[in-house]
N, C-alpha and C positions, 0 to 999 in steps of 0.2 A: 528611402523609406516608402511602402508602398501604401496606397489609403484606397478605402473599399467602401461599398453602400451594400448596406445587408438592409432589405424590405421585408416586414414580418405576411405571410400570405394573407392570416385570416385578420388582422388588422391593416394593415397598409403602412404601420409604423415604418420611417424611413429611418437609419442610423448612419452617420457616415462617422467612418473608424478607421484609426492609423492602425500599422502590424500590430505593436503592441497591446491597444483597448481589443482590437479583431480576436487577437488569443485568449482574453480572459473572456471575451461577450460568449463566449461558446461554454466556457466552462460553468459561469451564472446559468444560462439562459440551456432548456432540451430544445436540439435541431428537428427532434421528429415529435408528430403527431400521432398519431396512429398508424404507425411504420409508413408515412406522407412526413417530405422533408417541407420545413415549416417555413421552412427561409429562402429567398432570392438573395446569392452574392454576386456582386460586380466589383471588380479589380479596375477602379479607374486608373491606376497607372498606365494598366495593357492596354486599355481604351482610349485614352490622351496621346500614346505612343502608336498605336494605329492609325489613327485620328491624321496625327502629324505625318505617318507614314504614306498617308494618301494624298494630303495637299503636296507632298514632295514628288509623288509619283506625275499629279495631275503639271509642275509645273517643266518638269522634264520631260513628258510629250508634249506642250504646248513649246517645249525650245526648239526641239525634233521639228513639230513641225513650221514652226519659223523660220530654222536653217533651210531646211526643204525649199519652203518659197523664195526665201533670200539667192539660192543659188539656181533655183530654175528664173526669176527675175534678171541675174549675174550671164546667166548663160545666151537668155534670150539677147539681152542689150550686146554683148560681146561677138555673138555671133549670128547673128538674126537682120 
């Protein structure tokens, strides 16, 4: 299930909504102003999954380069 923050522009009203409330807040509430869309949405799902997709990134070049020094250390002792 995915959950969102809708910020209204000309109030700053913040909502945070599961799919379900996300489907009906649109059908209550008009998205445009004066053909100006009225609303900021963010999909924190895709943002928590980005999020995590980066600290996974950041800890796999810090292994890269671990191994890197582990075997230039491995190399030099061995044959140096």
């Amino acid at each position: 299930m995915e959950n969102f923050k809708i910020v209204n522009r000309n109030t700053g009203a913040t909502y945070f909504l599961n799919e379900k409330e996300y489907e009906t807040f649109f059908l209550r509430n008009k998205m445009y102003k004066d053909g100006e869309f009225k609303y900021d949405i963010y999909n924190l799902t895709e943002a928590k999954t980005r999020r995590t997709n980066k600290m996974l990134d950041v800890v796999a070049h810090l292994c890269i380069i671990g191994a890197s020094i582990l075997g230039t250390l491995l190399y030099i002792q061995n044959y140096c």
